[in-house]
N, CA and C atoms of all chains as a GROMACS GRO file, in nm:
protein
  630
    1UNK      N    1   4.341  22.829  10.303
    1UNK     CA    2   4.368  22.820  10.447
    1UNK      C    3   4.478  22.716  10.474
    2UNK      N    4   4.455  22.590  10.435
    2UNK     CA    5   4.559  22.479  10.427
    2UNK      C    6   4.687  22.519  10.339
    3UNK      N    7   4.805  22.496  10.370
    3UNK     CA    8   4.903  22.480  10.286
    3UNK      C    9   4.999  22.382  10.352
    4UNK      N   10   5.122  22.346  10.273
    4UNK     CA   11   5.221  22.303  10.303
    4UNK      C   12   5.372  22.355  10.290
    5UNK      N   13   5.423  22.369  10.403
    5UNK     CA   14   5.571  22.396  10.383
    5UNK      C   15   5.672  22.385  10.281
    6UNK      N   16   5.622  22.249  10.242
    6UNK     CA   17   5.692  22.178  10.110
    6UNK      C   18   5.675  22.202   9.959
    7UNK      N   19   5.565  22.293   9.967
    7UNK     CA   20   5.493  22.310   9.814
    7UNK      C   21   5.570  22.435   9.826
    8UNK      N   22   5.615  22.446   9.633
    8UNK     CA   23   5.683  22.546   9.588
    8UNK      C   24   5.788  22.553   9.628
    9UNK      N   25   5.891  22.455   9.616
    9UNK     CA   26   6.012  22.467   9.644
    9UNK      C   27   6.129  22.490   9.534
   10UNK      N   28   6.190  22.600   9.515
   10UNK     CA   29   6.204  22.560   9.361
   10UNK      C   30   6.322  22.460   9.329
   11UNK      N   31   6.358  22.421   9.201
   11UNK     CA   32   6.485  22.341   9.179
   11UNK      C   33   6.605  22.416   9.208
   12UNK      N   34   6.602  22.537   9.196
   12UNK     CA   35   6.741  22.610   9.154
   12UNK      C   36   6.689  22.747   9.291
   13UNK      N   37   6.808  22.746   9.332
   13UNK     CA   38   6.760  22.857   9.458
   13UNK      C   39   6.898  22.937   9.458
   14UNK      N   40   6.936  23.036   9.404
   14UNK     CA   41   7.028  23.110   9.414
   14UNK      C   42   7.036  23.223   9.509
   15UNK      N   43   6.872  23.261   9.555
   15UNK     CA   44   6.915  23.334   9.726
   15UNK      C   45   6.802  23.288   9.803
   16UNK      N   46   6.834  23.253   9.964
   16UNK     CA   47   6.734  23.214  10.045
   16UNK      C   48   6.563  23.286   9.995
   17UNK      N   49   6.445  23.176   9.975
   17UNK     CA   50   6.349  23.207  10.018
   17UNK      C   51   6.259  23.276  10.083
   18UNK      N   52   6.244  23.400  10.165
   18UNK     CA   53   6.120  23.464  10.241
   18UNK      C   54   5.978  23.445  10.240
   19UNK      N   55   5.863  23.313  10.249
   19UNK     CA   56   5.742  23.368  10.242
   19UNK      C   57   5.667  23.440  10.369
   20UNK      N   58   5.600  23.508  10.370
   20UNK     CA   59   5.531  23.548  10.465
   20UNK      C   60   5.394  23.458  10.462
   21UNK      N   61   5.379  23.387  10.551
   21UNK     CA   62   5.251  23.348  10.617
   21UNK      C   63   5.147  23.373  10.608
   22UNK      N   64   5.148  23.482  10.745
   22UNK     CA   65   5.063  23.534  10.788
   22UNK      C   66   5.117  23.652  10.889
   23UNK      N   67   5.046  23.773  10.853
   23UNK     CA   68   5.119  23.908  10.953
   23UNK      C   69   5.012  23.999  10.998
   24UNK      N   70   4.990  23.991  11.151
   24UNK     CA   71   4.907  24.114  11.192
   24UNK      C   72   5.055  24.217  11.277
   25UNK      N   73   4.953  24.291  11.343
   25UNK     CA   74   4.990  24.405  11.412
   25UNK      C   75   5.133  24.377  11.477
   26UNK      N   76   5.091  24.223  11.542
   26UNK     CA   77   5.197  24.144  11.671
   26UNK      C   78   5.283  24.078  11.643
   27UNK      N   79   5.265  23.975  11.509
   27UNK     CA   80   5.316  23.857  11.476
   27UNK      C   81   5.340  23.845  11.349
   28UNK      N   82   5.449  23.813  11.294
   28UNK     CA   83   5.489  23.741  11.152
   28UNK      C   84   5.515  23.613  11.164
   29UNK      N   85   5.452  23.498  11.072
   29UNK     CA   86   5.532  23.407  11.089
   29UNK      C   87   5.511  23.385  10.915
   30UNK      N   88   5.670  23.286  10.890
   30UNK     CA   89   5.742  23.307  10.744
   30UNK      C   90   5.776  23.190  10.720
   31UNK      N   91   5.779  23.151  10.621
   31UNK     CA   92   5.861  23.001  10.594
   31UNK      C   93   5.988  23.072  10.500
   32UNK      N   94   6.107  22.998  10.533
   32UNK     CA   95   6.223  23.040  10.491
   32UNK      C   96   6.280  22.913  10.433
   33UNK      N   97   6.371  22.925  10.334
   33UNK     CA   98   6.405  22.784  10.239
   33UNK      C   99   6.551  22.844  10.246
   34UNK      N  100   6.627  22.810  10.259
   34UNK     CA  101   6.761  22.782  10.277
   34UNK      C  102   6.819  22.636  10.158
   35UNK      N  103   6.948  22.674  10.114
   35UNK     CA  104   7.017  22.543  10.069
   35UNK      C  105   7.157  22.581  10.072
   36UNK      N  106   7.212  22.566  10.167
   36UNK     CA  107   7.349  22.598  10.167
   36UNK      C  108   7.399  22.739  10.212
   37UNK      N  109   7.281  22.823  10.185
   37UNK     CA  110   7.309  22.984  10.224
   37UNK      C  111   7.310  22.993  10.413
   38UNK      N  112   7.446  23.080  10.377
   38UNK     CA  113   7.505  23.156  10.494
   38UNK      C  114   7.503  23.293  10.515
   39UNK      N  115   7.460  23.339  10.606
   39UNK     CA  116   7.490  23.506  10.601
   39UNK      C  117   7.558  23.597  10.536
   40UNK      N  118   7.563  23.701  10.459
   40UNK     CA  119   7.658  23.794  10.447
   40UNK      C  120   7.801  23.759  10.537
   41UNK      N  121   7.933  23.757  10.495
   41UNK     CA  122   8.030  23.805  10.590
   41UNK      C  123   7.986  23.937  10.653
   42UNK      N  124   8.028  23.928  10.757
   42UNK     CA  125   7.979  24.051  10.897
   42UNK      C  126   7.845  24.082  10.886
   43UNK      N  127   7.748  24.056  10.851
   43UNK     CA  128   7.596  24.064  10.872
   43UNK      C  129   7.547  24.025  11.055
   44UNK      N  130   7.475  24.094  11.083
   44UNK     CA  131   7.393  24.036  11.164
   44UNK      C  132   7.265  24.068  11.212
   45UNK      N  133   7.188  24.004  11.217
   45UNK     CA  134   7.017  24.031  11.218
   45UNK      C  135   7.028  24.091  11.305
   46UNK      N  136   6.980  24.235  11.363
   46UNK     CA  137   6.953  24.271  11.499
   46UNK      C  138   6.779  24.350  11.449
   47UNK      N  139   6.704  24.253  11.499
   47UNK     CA  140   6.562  24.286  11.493
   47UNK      C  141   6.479  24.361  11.570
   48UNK      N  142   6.399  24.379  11.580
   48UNK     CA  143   6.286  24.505  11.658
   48UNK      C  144   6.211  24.371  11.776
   49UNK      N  145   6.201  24.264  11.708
   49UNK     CA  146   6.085  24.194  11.751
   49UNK      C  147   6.095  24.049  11.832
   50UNK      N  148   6.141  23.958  11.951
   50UNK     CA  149   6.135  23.841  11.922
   50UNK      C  150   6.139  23.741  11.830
   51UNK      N  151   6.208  23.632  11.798
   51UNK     CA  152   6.212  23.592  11.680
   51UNK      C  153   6.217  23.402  11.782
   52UNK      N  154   6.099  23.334  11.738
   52UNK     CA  155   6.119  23.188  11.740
   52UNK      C  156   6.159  23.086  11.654
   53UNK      N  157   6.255  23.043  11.567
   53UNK     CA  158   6.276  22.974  11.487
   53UNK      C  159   6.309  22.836  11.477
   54UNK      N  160   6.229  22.755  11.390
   54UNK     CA  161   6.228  22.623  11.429
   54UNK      C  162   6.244  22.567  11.223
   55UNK      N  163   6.380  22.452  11.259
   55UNK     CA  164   6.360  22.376  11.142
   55UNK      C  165   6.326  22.249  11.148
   56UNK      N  166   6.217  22.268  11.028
   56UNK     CA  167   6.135  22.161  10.976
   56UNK      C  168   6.224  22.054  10.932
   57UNK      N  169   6.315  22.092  10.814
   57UNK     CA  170   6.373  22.032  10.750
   57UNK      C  171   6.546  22.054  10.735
   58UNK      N  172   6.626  21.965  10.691
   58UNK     CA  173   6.768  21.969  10.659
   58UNK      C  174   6.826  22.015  10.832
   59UNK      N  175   6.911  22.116  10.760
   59UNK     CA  176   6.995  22.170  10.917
   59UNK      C  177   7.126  22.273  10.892
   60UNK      N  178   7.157  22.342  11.023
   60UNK     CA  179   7.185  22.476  11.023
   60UNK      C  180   7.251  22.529  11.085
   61UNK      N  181   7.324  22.573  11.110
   61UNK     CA  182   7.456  22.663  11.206
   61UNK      C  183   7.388  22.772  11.247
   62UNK      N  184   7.341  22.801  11.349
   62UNK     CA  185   7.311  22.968  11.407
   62UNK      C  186   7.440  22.997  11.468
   63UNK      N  187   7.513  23.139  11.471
   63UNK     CA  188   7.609  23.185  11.565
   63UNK      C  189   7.515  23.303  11.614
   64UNK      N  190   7.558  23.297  11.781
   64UNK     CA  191   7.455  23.454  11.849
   64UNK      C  192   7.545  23.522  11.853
   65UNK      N  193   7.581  23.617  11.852
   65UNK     CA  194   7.715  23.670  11.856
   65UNK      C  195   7.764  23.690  12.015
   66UNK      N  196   7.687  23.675  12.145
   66UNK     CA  197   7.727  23.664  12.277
   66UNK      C  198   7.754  23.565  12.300
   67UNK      N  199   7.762  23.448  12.210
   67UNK     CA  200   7.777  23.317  12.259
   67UNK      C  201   7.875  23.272  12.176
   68UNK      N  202   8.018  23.171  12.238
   68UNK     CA  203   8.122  23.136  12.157
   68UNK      C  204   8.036  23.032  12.050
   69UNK      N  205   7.993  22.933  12.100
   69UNK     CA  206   7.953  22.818  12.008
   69UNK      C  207   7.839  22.824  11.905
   70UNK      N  208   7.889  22.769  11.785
   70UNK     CA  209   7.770  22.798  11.685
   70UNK      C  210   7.656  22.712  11.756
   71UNK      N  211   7.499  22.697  11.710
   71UNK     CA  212   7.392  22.604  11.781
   71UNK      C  213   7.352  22.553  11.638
   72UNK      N  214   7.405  22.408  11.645
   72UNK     CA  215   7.329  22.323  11.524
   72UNK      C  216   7.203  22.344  11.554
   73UNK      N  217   7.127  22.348  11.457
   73UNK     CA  218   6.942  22.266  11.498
   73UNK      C  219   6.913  22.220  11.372
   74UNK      N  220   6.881  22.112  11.406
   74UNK     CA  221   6.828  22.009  11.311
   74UNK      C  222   6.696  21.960  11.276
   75UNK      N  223   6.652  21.889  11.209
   75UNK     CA  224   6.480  21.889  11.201
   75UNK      C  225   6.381  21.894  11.366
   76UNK      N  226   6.307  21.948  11.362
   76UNK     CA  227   6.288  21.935  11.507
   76UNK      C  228   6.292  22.031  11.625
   77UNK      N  229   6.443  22.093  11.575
   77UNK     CA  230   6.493  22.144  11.665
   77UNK      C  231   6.486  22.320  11.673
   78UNK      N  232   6.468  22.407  11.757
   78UNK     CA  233   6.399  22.546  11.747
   78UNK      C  234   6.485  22.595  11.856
   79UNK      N  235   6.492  22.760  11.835
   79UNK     CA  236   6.594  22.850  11.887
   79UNK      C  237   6.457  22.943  11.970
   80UNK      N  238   6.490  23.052  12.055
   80UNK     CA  239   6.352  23.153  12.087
   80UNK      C  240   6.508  23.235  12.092
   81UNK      N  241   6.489  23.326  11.981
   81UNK     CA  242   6.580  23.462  12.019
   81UNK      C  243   6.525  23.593  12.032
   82UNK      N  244   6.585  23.629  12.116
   82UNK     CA  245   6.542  23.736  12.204
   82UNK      C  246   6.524  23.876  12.092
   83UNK      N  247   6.453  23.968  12.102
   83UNK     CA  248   6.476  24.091  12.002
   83UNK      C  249   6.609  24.131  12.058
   84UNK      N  250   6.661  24.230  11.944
   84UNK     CA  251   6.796  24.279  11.963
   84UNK      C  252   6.914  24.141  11.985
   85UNK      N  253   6.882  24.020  12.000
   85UNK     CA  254   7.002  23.909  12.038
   85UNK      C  255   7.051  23.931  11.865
   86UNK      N  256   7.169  23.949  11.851
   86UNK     CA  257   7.197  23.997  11.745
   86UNK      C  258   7.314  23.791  11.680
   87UNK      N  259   7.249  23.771  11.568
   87UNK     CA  260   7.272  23.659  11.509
   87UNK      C  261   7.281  23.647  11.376
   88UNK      N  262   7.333  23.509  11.290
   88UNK     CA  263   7.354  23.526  11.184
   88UNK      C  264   7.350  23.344  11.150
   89UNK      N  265   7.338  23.333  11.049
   89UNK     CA  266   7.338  23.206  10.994
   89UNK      C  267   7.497  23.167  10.890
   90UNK      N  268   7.553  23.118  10.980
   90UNK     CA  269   7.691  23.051  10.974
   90UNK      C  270   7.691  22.958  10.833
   91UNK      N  271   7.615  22.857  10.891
   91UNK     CA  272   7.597  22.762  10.738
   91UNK      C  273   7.430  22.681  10.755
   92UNK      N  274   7.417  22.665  10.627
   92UNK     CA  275   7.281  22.552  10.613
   92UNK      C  276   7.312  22.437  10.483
   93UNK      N  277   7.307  22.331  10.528
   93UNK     CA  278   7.313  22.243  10.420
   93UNK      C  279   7.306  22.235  10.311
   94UNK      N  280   7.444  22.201  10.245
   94UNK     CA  281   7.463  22.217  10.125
   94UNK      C  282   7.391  22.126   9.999
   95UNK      N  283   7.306  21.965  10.068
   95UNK     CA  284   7.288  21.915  10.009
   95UNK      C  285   7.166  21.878   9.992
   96UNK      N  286   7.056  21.984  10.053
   96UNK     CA  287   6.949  21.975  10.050
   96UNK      C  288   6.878  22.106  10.069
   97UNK      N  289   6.744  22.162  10.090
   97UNK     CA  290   6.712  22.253  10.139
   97UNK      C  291   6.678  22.240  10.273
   98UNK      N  292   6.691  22.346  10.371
   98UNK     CA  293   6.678  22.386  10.498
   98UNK      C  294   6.550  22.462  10.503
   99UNK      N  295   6.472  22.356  10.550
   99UNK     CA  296   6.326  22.469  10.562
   99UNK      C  297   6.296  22.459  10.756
  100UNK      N  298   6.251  22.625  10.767
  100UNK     CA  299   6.255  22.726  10.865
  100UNK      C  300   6.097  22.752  10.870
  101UNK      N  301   6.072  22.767  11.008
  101UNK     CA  302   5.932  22.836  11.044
  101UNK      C  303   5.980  22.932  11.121
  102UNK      N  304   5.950  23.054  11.110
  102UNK     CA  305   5.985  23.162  11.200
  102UNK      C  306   5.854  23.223  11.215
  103UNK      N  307   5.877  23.280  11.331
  103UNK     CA  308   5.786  23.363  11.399
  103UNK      C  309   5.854  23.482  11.487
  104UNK      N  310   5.808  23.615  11.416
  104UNK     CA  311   5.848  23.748  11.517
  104UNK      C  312   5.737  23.780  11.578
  105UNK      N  313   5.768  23.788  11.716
  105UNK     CA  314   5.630  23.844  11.799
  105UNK      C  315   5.713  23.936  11.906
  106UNK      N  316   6.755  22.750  12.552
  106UNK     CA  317   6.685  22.887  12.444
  106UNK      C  318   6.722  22.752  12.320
  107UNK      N  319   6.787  22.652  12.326
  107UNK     CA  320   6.762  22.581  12.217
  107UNK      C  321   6.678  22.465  12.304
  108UNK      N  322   6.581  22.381  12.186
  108UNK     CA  323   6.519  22.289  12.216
  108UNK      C  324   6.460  22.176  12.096
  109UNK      N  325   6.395  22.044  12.150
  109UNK     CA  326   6.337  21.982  12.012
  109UNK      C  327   6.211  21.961  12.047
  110UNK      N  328   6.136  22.001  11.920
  110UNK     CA  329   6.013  21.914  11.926
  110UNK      C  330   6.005  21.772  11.986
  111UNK      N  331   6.107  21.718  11.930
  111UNK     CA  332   6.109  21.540  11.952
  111UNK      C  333   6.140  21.503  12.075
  112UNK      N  334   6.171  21.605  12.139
  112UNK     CA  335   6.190  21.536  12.303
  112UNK      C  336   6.138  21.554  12.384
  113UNK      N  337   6.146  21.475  12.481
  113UNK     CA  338   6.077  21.429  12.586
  113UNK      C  339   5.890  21.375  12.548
  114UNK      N  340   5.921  21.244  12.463
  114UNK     CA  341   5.794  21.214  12.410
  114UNK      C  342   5.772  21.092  12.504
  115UNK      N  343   5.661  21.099  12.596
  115UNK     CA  344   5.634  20.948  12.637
  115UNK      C  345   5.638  20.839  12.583
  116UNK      N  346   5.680  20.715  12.621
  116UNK     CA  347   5.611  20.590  12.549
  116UNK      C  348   5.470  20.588  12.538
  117UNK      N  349   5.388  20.611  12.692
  117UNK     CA  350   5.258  20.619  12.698
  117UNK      C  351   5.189  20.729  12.690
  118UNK      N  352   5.069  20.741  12.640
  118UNK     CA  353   5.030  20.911  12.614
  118UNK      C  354   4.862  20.883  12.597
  119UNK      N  355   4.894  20.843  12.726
  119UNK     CA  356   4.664  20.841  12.762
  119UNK      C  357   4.629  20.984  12.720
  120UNK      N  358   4.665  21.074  12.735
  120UNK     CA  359   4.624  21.218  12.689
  120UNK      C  360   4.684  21.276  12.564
  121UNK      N  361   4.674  21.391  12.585
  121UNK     CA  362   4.709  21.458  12.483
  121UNK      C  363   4.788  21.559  12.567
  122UNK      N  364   4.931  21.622  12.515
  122UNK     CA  365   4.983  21.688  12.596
  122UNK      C  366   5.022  21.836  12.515
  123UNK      N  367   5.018  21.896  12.620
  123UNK     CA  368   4.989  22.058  12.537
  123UNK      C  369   5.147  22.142  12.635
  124UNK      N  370   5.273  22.120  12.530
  124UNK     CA  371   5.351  22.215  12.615
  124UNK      C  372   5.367  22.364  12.553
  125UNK      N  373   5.392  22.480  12.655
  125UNK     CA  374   5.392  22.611  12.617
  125UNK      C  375   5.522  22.623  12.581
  126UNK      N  376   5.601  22.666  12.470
  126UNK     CA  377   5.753  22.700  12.445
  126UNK      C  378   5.788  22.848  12.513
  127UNK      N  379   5.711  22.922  12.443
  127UNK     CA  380   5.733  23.067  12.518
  127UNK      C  381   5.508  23.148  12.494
  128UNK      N  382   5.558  23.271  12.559
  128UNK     CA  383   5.396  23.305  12.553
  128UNK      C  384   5.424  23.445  12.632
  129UNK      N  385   5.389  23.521  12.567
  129UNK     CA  386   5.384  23.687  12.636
  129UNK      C  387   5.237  23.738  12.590
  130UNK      N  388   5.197  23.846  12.618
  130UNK     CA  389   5.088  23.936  12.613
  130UNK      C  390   5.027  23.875  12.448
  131UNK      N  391   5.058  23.877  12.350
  131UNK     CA  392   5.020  23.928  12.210
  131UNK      C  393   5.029  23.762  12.144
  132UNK      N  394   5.130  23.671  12.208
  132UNK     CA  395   5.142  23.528  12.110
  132UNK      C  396   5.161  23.375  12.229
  133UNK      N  397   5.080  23.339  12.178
  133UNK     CA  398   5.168  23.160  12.302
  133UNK      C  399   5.162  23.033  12.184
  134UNK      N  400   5.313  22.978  12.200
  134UNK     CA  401   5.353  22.926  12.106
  134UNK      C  402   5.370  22.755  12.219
  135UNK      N  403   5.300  22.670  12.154
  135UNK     CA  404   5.306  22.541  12.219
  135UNK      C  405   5.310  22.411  12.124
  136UNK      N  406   5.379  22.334  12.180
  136UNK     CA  407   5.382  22.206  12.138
  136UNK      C  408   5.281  22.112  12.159
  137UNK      N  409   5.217  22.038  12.080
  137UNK     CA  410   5.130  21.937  12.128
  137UNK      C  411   5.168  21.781  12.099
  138UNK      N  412   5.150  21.700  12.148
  138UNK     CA  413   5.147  21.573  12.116
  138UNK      C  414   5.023  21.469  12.104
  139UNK      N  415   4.999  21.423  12.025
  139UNK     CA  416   4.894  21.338  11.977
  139UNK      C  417   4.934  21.180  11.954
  140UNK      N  418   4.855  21.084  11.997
  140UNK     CA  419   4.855  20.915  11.946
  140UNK      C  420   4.759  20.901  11.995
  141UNK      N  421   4.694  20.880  11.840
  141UNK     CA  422   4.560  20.848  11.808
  141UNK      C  423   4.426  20.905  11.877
  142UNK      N  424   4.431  21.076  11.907
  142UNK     CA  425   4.340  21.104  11.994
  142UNK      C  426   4.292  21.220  11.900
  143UNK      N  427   4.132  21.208  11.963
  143UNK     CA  428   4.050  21.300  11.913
  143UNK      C  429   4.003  21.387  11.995
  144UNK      N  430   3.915  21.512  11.950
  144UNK     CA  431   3.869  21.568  12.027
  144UNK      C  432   3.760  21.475  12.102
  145UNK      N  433   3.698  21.514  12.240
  145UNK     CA  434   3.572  21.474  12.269
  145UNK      C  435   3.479  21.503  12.218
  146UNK      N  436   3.373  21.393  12.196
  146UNK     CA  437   3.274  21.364  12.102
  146UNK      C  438   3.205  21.510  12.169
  147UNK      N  439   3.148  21.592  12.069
  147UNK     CA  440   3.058  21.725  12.071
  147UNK      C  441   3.092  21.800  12.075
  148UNK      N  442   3.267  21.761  12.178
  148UNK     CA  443   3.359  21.878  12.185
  148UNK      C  444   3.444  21.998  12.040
  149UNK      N  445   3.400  22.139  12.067
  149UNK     CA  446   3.444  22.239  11.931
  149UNK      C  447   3.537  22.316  12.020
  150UNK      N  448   3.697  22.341  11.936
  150UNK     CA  449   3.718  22.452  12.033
  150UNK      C  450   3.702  22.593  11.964
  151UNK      N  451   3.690  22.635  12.068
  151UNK     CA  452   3.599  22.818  12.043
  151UNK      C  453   3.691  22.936  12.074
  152UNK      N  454   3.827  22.975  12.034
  152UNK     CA  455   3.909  23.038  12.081
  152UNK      C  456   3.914  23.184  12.054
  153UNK      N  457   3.911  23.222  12.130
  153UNK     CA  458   3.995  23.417  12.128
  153UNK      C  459   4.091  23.446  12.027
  154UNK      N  460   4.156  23.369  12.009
  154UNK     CA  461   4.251  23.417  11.888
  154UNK      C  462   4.276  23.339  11.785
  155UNK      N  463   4.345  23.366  11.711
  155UNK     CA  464   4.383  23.313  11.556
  155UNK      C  465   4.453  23.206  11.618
  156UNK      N  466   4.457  23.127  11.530
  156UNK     CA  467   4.571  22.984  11.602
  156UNK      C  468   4.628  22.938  11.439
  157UNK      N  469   4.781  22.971  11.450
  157UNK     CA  470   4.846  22.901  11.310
  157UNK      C  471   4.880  22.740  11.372
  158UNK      N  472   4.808  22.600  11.287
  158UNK     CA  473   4.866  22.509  11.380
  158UNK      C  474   4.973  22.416  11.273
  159UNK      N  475   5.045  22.372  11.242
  159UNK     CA  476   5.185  22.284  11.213
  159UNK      C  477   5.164  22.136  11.236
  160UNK      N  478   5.173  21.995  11.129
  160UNK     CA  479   5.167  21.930  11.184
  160UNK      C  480   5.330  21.900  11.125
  161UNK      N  481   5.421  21.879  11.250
  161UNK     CA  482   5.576  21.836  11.236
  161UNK      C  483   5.601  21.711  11.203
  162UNK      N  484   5.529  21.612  11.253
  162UNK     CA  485   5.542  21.468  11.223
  162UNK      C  486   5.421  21.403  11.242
  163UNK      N  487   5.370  21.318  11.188
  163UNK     CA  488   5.259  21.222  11.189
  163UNK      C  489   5.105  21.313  11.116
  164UNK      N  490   5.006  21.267  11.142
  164UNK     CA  491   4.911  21.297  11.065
  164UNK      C  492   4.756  21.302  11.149
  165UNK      N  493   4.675  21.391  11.087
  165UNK     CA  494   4.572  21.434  11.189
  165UNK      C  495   4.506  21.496  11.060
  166UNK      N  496   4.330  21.464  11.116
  166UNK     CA  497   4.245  21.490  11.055
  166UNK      C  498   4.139  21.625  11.130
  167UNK      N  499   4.117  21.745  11.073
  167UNK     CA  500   4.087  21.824  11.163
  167UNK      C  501   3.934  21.834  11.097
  168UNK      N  502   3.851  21.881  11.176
  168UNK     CA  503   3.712  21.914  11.120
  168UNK      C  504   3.661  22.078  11.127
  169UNK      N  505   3.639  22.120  11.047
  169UNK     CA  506   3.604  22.270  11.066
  169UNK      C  507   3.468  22.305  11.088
  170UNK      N  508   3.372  22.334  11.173
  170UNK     CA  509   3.277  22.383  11.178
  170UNK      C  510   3.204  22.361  11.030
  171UNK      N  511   3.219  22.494  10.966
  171UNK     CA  512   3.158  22.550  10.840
  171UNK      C  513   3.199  22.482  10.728
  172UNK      N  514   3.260  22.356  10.759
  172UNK     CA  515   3.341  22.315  10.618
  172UNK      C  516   3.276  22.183  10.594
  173UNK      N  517   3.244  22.133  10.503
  173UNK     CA  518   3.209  21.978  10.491
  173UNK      C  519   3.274  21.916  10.535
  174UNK      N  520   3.420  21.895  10.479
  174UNK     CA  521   3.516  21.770  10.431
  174UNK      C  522   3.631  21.796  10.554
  175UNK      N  523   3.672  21.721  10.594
  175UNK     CA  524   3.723  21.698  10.721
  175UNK      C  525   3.908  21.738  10.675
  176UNK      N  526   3.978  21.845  10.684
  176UNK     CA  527   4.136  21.886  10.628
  176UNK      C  528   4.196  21.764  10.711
  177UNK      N  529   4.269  21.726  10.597
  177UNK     CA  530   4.367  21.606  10.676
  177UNK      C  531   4.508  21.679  10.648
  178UNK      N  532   4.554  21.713  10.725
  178UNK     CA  533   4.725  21.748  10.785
  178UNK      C  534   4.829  21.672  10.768
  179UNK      N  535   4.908  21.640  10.695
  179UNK     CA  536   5.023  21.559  10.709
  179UNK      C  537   5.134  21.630  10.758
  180UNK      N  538   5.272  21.540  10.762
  180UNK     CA  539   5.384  21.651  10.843
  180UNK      C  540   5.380  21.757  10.700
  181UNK      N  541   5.437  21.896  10.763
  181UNK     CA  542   5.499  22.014  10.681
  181UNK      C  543   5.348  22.083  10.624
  182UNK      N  544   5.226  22.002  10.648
  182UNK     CA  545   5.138  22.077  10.643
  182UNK      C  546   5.040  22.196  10.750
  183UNK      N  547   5.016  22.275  10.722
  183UNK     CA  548   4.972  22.409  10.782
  183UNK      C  549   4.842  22.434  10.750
  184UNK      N  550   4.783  22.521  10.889
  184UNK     CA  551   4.620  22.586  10.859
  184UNK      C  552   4.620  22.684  10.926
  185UNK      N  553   4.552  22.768  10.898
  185UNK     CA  554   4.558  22.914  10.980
  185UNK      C  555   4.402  22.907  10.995
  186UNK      N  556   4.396  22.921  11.139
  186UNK     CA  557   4.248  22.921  11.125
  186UNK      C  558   4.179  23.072  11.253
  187UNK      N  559   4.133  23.111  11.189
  187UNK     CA  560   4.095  23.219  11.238
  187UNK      C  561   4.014  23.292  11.381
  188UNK      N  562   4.017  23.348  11.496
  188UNK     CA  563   3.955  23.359  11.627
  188UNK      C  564   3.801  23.332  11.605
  189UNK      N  565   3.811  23.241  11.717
  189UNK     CA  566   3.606  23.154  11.707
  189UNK      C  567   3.573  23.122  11.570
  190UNK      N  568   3.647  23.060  11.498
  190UNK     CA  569   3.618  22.942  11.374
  190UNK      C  570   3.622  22.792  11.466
  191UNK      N  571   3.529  22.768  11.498
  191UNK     CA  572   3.473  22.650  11.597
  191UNK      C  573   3.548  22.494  11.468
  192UNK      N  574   3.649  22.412  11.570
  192UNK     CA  575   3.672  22.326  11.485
  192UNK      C  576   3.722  22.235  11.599
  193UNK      N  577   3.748  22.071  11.556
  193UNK     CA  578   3.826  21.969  11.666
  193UNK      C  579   3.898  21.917  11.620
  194UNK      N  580   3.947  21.817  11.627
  194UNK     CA  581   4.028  21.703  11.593
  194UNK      C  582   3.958  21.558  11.577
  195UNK      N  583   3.928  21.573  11.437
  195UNK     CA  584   3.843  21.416  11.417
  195UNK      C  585   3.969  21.287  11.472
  196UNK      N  586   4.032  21.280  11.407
  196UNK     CA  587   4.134  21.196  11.460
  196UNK      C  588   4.276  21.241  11.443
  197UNK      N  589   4.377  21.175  11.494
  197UNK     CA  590   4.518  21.188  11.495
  197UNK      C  591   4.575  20.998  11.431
  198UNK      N  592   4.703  21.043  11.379
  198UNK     CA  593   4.739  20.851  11.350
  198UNK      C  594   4.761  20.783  11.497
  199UNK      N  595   4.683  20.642  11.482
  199UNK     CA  596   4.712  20.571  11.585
  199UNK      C  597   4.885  20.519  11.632
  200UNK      N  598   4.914  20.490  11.492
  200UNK     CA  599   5.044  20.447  11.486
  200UNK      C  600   5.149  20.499  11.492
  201UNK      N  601   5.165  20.645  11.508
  201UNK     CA  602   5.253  20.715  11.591
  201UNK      C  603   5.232  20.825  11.625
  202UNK      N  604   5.336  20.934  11.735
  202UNK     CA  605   5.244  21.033  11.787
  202UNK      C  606   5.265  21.141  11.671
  203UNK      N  607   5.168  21.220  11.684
  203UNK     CA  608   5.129  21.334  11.588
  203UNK      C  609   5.230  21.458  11.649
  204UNK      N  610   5.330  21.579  11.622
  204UNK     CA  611   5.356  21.658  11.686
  204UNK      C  612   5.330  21.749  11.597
  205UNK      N  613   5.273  21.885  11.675
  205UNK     CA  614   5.222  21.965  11.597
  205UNK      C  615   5.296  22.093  11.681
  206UNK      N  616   5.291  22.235  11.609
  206UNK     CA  617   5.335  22.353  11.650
  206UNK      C  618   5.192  22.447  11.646
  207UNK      N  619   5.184  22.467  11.786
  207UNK     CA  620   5.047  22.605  11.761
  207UNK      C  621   5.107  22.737  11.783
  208UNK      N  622   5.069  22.786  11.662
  208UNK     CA  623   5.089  22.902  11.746
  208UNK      C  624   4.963  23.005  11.723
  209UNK      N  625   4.948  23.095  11.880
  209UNK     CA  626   4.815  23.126  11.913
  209UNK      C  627   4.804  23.296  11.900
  210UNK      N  628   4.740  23.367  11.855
  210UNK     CA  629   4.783  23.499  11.760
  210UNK      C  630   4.698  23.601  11.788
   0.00000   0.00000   0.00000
């Protein structure tokens, strides 16, 4: 039942992380590990579902694509994107890992 | 649509403060803040739904109904605890506030 964000992180991360949580009918929520990874060139998430994302750790470039300015968020700091807000991850710190709590509802 | 956990934290915090980030039909996702508070003595909460809860910074000791040993939470640690699993908050750290992420499922 207990876990931590921080456990199982590995040394060597050559593509972003995905765990899944926990997932019913309504809701996913995922811990995501980032270290430096950026989107595909021309990628962009366009999802089915609400998406709340908040980092725990390091820090991160979101671009929305309706919006000129990338949105740092930094430990602490959390996005609520809309389903269909179509986005991409610009950059995440190169010198650490970037850990993510997401939630699609 | 961006925001931080870390802000807008009182100096003083006679209570415990429970903010909603977002919340539709199926999920309500809230912030809490804690220094040094427990549940009320007898007090269990008894909820309708699943509750994933996050502790982001500081530390809290939770008590589970059915469980002996009292889960102590540090930051980046997580519990998923399941609809009407009767549990409180033995304590939170006195020495700074606790911020936690619920989210309610």
């Amino acid at each position: 039942m207990k876990g931590s964000l921080f456990d199982g992180i590995p040394a060597e991360l050559p593509e972003e992380i995905f765990d899944t949580i926990c997932s019913t009918e309504n809701v996913k929520i995922e811990r995501i590990i980032s270290r430096g990874h950026a989107s595909p060139e021309g990628f962009w998430y366009d999802q089915e579902r609400n998406e709340f994302i908040l980092v725990v750790r390091g820090s991160a470039g979101l671009k929305i694509e309706s919006e000129e300015n990338i949105v740092v968020l930094r430990s602490g700091d959390y996005l609520n994107i809309g389903a269909h807000v179509k986005h991409r991850v610009e950059w995440a710190d190169p010198a650490c890992e970037t850990i993510w709590l997401a939630v699609y509802y």
